[in-house]
N, C-alpha and C positions, 0 to 999 in steps of 0.2 A: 572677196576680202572681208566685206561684213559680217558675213554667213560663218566666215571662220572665228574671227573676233567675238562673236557670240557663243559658239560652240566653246573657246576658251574661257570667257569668263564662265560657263555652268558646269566647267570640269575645275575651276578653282572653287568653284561656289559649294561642291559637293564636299562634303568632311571626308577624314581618312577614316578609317576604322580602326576604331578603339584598340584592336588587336594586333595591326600592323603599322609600320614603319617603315621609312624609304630611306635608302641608303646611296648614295651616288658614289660613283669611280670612275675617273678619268684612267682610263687603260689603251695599249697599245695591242693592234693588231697584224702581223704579217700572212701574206700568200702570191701565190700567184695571179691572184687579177685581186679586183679592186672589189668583188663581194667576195671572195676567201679572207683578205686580211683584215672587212668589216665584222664577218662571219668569227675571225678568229677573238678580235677586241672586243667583243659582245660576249662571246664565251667564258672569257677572261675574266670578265667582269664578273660573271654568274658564280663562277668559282672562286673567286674570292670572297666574294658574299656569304656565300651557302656550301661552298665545295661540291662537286660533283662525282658521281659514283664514274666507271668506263662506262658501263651500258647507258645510264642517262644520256654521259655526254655526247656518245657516240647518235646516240637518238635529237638532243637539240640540237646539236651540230647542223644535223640534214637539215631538221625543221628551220632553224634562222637559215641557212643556206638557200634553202626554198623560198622561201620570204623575199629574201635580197636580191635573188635571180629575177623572181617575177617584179622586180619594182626597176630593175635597170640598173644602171649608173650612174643616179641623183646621189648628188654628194651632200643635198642638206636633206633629211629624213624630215617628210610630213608625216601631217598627222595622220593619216590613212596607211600611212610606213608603221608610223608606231606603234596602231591599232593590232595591223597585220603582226607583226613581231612580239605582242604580249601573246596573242593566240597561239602566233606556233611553239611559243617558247613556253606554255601552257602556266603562264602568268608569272616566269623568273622571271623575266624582262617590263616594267611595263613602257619604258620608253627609253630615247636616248636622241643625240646630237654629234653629229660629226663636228670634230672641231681643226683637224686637220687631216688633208690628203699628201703623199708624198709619192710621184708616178716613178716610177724604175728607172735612173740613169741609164742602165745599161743592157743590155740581154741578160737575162739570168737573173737578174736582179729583184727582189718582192719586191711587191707593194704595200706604202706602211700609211695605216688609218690611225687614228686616236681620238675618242669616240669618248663624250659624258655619258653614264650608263645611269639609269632608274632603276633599280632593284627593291622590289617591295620584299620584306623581310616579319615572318609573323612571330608575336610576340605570346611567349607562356603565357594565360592568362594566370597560371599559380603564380606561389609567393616568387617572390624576387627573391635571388641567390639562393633556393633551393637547393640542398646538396643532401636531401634523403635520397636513400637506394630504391629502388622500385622492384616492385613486386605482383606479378599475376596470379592468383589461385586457380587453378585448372580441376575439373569437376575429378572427381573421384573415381578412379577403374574398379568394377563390382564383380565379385564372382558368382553367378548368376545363380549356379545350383544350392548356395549357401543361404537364398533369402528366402526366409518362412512368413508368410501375411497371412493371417487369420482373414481379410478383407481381399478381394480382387479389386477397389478402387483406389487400392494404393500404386499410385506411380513408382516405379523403381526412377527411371528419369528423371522425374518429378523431384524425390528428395534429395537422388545425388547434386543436383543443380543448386536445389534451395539449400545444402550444406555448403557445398563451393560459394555462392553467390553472399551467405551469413559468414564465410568466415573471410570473406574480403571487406564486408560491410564492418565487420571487428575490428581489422588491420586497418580501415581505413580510419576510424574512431579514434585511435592509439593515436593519430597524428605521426608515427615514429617510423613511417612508409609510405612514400607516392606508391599508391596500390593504383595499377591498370587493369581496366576493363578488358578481358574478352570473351564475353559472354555475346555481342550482339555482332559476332564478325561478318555477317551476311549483309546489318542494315548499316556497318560503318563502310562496307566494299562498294553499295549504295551513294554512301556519301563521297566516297573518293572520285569515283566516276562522273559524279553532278560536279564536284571540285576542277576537276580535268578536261571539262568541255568547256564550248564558247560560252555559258548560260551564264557564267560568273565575272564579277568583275576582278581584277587584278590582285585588289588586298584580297579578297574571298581566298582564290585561287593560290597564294604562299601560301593558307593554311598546309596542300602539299609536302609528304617530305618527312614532317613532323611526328610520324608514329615512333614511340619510345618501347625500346627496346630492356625487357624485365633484367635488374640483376640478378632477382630470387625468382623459384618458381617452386608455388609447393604443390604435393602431389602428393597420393594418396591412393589407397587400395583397401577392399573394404572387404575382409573375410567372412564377417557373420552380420547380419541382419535379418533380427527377428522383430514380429507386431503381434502379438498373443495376446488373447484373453487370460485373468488367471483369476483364481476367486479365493476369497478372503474373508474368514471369519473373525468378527466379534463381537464371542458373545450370543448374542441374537440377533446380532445385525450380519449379512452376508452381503458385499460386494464384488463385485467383478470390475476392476477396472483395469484397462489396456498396458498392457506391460511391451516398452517397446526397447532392445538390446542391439549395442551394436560393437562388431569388434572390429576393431581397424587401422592400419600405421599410415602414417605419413610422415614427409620427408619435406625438408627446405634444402632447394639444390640452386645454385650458385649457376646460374646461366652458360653463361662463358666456358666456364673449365668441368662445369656436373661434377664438382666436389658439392658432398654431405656435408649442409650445413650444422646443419641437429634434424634427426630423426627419434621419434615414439611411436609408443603401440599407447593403445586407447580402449578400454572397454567400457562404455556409460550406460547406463540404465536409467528411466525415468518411468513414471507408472502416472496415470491418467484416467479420470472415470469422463474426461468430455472426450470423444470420438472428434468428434474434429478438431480441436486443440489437439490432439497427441500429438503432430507429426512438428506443429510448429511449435511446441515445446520441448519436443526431441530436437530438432534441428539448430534452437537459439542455446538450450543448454551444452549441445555439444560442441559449437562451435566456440562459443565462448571459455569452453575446456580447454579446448586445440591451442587460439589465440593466448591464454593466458599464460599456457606454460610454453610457445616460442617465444613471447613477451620477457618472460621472468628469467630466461635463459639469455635472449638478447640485451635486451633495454628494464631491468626491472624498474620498479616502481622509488622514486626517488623524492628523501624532503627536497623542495623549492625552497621553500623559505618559512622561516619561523620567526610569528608577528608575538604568539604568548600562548600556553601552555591550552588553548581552547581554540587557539586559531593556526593549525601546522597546514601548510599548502603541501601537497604532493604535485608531482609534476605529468599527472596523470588522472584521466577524469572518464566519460563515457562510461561504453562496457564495461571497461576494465574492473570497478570498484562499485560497491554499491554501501548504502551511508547504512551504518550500522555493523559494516564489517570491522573484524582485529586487524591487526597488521602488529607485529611485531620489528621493532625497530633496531639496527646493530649498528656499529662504529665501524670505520673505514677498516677493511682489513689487509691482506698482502698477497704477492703475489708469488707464487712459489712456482718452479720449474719440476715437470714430470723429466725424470729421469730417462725414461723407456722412448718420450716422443720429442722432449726437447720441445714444449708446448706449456705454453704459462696458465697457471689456474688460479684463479681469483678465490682465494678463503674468504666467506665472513667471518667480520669482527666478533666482537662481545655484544647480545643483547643488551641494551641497555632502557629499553621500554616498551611499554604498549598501546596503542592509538587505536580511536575509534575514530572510522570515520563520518562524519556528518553531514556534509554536502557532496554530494557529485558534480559536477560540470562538464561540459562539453569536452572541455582542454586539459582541467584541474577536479582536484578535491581539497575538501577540508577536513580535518580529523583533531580530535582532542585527543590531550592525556591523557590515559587511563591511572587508576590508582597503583598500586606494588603490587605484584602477583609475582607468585614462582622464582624469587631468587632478583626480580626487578628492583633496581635502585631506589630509594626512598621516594615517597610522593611528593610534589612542591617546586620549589626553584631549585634546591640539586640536583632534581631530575630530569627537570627540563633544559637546564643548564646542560645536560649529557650530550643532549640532542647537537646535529650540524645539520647543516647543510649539502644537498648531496648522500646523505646516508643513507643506507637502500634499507625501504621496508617491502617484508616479505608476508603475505597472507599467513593466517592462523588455521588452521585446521578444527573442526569442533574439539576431536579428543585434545588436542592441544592444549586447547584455553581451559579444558577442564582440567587436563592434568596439570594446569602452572595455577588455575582459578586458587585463592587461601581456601582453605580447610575452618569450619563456623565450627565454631563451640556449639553443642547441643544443649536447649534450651530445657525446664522442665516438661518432662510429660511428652519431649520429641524423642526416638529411636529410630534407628539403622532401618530395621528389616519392614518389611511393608504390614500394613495394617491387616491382621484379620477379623474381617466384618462378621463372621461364625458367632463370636465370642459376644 
């Protein structure tokens, strides 16, 4: 009796785990003998709790079955009972209490248990009330005869991964998607295995269960891939530096039903005189291509809140934006029905200004006014007065800002055409 008393007080003494929680239920079970209708009220419990798939249950069924058989006919569960029953029930259970038996009046009759149940239940460590979509990127299918490498130490492997693996590190930055892992499904199959043996303790052991299943999955195929030297004159200077091309579509498809979410083709080029940088400035710049424009199609870039014409919050920060960038700014606009699909398409508003931005943040940005360009509303507080809240700003393009940029008066002694040094 000591021995037991002591063993109780160092299983209260031990914390829970931060991660889980215990749920208890008083449930009823019937059967034919007195471990079927234990067997059944332990079940009950479980499914209530966590709900059970057929195959699962058909799997703990036997296992609490097996448990209850080999312990007899004890109507009060020790703790050597309880032990046994988190194990086989491979930690949905971690204990329980008979609280009433009820033996069969008559032939035919069940027998009815009703059993306090312990169920450890594991908790998201994400935010609370979470209701973003989820999203897997899955590496890239390549057509093999398409890829030209100046270099044989370029992994084809290699990139397709390190493209997948950067444009989930993108989506993940955006904040505007639970992006899932499955890049390591060999050492998570690892972890499930060590989760479902005796080795772990009960809270451990609900981690179980838990894999989240993608709404979005994007994919990808990748027609050209080239790594070529090219060489380049000026002047009297000649260099060669690595010219790396890639052509390729991809698709955001909708889990469940593999409807096209939004699909593009993509052809990027960046050019590089470090060899070893190329591949990981081919891989960030393109990735960050991909991500900006499913971004600006899903969730664009939106004012938060506007403190005064030097301090505009965007609701978007990381990758996405980098401080120095335009954004042009438009007013709420409408939503008009396509005839042909019976499908609402969101117009934008009216320009009504131009922001630069000046901080980045993890979560947010900051962007000032810019002055009048191209048909922009006056500079000042009418202009900024334009601004709301919510109002989608959309990236600038260089030819863009050049062609909205004002047009200078020409000063003495400046002209048009370029200088000839001849003369």
């Amino acid at each position: 009796m000591r021995n037991l008393l002591v063993m109780l007080i160092c299983l209260i003494a031990i914390p829970a785990g931060a991660a889980t929680t215990e749920i208890q239920r008083e449930t009823v079970g019937y059967g034919g003998s007195y471990q079927d209708a234990l067997s059944s009220a332990l079940l009950e419990a479980v499914r209530q709790v966590g709900g059970l798939e057929v195959g699962t249950e058909k799997v703990l069924q036997a296992d609490i079955s097996s448990s209850i058989n080999a312990a007899g006919h004890a109507l009060v569960a020790s703790a050597q009972l309880s032990t046994d029953i988190y194990t086989k029930s491979k930690g949905r259970i971690k204990s329980y209490q008979v609280l009433k038996v009820k033996e069969p009046a008559n032939a035919g009759d069940p027998w009815q248990v009703i059993a306090l149940v312990t169920v450890p239940v594991y908790q998201n460590a994400g935010p609370k009330n979470d209701a973003r979509k989820t999203i897997a990127v899955l590496p890239f299918n390549v057509l093999p005869d398409n890829i030209v490498s100046y270099s044989r130490n370029l992994a084809l492997n290699n990139i397709t991964t390190r493209i997948a693996d950067s444009i989930a590190v993108e989506l993940n930055q955006s904040r505007k998607f639970a992006v899932l892992n499955r890049s390591f499904e060999s050492q998570f199959a690892k972890e499930r295995a060590l989760l479902g043996s005796d080795q772990v303790s009960a809270s451990e052991a609900s981690r179980l269960g838990q894999k989240l299943g993608a709404d979005y999955l994007v994919l990808g195929k990748i027609y050209q891939l080239d790594f070529d030297r090219v060489t380049k004159d000026y002047y009297d200077y000649r260099s060669n530096p690595i010219e790396a091309t890639i052509e390729l579509s991809y698709t955001v498809i909708e889990a469940a039903t593999e409807r096209v979410m939004w699909s593009d083709t993509v052809t990027y080029k960046v050019q590089s005189t470090k060899e070893k940088e190329v591949v990981g400035e081919f891989v960030s710049g393109l990735s960050t291509n991909i991500v900006s424009n499913v971004l600006d199609v899903i969730y664009p870039i939106r004012i938060l809140k506007l403190l005064n014409a030097e301090n505009i919050v965007l609701n978007q920060g990381g990758n996405r934006l980098n401080e120095g960038q335009i954004m042009a700014v438009y007013t709420k606009g409408e939503s008009m029905i396509d005839s042909d699909t019976g499908l609402s398409i969101q117009i934008d508003g009216n320009k009504v200004a131009e922001i630069e931005v000046t901080q980045v943040k993890p979560t947010y940005s900051i962007a000032k006014l810019l002055p009048s360009a191209g048909g922009v509303a006056g500079k000042g507080t009418s202009q900024f007065s334009d601004l709301s809240v919510n109002a989608i700003a959309r990236r600038m393009t260089q030819e863009t800002i050049q062609e909205t940029a004002p047009s200078r008066e020409l000063t003495a002694g400046s002209r048009e055409e370029p200088l000839d040094w001849s003369r």
